[in-house]
N, C-alpha and C positions, 0 to 999 in steps of 0.2 A: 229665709226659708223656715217655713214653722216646721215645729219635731214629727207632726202627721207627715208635711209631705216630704221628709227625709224618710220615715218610712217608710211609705209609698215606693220611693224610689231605689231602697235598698232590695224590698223584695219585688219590685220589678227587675231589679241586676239580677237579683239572686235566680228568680226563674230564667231567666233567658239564657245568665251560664248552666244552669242545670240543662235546658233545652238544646242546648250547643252540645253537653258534654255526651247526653243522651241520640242525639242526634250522630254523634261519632260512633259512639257503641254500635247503634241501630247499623250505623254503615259497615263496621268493620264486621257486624255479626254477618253481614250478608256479605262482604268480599273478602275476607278473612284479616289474617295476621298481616300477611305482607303487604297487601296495598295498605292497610296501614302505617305500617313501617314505613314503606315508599314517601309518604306523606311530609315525612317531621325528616327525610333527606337531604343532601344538599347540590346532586346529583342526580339527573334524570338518567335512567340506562334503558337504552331499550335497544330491539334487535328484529331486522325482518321476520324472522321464526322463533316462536318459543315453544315449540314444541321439537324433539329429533329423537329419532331411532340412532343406533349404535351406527358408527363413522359418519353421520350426517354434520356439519359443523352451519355457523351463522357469525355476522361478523356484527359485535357489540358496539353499540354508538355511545357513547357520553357526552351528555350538556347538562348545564349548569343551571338552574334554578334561577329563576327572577322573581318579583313581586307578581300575583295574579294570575301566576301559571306560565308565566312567559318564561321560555328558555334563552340561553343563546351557547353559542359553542363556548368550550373552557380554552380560557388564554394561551396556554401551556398543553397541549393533547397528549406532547411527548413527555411529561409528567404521570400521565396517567400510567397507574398499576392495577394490576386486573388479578383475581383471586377467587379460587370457586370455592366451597365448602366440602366436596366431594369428589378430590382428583381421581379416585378410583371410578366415576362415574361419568364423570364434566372435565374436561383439561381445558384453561385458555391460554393462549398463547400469549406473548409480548403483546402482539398490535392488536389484541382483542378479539381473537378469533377463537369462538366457543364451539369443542364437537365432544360429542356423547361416546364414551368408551365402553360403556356397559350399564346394569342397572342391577348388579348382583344377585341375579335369576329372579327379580319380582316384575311382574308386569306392569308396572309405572312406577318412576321415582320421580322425586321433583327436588331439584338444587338450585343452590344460588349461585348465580356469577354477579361478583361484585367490584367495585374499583373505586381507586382513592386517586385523587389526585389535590397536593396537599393537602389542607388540612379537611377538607370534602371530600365524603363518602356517599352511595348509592350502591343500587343491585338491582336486580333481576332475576324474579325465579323461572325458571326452564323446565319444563314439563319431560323426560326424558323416557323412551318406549323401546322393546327389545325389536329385533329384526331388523329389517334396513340393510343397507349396505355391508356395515360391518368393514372391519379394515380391509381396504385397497392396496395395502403393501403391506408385506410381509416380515419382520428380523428371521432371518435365518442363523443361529447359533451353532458356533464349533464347540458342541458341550455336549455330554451324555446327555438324555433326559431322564432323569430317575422315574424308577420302574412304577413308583409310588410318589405322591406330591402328599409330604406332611402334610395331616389335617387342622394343624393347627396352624398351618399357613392361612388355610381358607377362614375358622375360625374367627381368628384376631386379627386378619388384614386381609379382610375378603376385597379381593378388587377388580378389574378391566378384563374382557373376553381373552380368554388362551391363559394356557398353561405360564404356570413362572418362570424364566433360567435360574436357575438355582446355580450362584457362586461363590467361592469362598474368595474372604479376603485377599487384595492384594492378585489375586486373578486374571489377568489379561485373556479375555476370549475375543477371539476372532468371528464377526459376522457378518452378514451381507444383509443389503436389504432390496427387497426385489416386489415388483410388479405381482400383486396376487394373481396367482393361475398364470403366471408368467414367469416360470422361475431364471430363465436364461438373462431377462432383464434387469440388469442390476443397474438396482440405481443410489449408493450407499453413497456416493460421494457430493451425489448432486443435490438432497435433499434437506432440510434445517431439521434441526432437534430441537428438544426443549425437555427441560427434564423437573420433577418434580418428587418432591423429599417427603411428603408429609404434612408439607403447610399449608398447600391449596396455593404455594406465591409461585410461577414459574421461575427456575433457575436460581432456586433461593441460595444463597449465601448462608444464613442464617436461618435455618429452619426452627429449631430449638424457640427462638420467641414464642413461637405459637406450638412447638409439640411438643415442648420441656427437655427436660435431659441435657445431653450436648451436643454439638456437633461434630459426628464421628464421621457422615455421611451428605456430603453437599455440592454447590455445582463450584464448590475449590477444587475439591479430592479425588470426584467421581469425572473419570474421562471417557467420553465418545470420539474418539478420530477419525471422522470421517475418512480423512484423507488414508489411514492403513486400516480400515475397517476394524477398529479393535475397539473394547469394551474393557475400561480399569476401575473397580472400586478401589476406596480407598485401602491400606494397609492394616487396618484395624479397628474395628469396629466396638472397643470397648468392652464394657460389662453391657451390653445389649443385647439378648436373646439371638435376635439378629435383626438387618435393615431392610427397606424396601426403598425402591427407586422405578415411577414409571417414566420410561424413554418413551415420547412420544415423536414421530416424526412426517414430513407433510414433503411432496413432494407436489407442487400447483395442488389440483382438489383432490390427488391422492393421500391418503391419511394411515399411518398404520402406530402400533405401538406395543410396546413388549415391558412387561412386570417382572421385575426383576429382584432377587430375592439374594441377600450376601447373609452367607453364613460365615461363623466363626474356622479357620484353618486348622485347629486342632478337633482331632478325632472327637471327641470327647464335648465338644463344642464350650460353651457359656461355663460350665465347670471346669474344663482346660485352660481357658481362658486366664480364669482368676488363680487360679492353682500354678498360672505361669508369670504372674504379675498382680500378687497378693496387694502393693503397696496403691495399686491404681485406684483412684477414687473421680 
């Protein structure tokens, strides 16, 4: 091959990657970020609805990526883990079931629910709208409700429709949970929980990977008993200002869920704290 037609053919390469690279741009300028992202995934997610008002839920599918766009189911489905970005907004459950808890008073949010299953990752963003149902069951808390809700609750951990229970450490409250607009119906014993720390992972064990710090606050320490209706943080929550835990709970296509807020057990709070256990790091 003579040196002209080497380059010939280097900048005919050269244009066509540029036409390919530009060609991406063009696309992603018109469908944005995420279907691009979507792209270079290993994981197709997708879900009847992507769109939901507050208690509306949708159940997430996963498959697996082939050559040419072809999917097929992932070997393992009971592998698969599921994780939204915005549990104050989006909760999924174990078996993939995504419902909208709020959108922090804006009139459209949009999250992602995402899932791993080994070393394969994908997501789904979900378009999420206020009104709608709204929770269908109710927690009812054996607790004051303070007369004022710190504003620096809402603040730095604004999250899901209704008020917070506000608890201290080590606190056992008693609750029920019941049929909206049905309070005689209790149905606390018969419903699944699922509880989430801060990671977006439900029933994390280790929430700390993904929100730093340690873990003071997890699904080891933090107990719902269905069975005696009772609610236990854990006994101490460190040098932490204080924790948040949303309980979310499903009763068939009934959905309800309660935010819940541990403060420190001395008066005094996060400065009591350290003044009582100077040497804790």
């Amino acid at each position: 091959m003579s040196s002209e037609n080497k380059t010939v053919r280097i900048v005919v390469i050269a244009f066509s990657l540029a036409a390919v690279v530009l060609g991406l741009l063009v696309w992603q300028l018109f469908t944005g970020f995420d279907a691009g992202s979507k792209l270079f995934e290993a994981l197709w997610v997708t879900a009847p609805s992507t769109t939901l008002h507050a208690g509306e839920s949708t159940q997430l599918r996963v498959r697996k990526k082939k050559a040419l766009f072809f999917l097929r189911d992932v070997a393992r489905p009971d592998k698969t883990i599921y994780f939204t970005t915005s549990e104050s907004m989006l909760v999924i459950e174990p078996d993939g079931r995504a419902t909208c808890i709020g959108t922090h008073g804006e009139p459209e949010e949009s999250v992602w629910a995402s899932a791993d299953n080994g070393p394969d990752h994908g997501h789904l963003s979900l378009n999420l709208l206020p009104g709608g149902p709204g929770p269908t069951l109710d927690f009812v808390a054996d607790v004051p409700k303070p007369a004022t809700i710190p504003d620096y609750f809402a603040r730095y951990a604004p999250c899901c429709i209704g008020d917070p229970i506000i608890m201290k450490e080590g606190q056992a409250i008693r609750y029920k949970l019941v049929r909206h607009g049905s309070p005689d119906d209790d149905v606390t014993a018969k419903a699944t929980y699922t509880l989430f720390f801060g990671s977006g992972a439900p029933n994390d064990a280790h929430p700390s990977i993904v929100t730093g710090g340690k873990d003071y606050t997890t699904s080891q320490n933090f107990r719902v008993d269905l069975q005696k209706g009772t609610i236990t943080p854990p006994p101490s929550i460190g040098r932490n200002n204080y924790d948040r835990v949303v309980v979310f709970a499903r009763y068939g296509e009934l959905v309800g869920w309660a935010y819940i807020v541990i403060t420190h057990a001395e008066e005094d709070g996060r400065e009591g704290h350290i003044r009582l256990h100077p040497d804790e790091r």
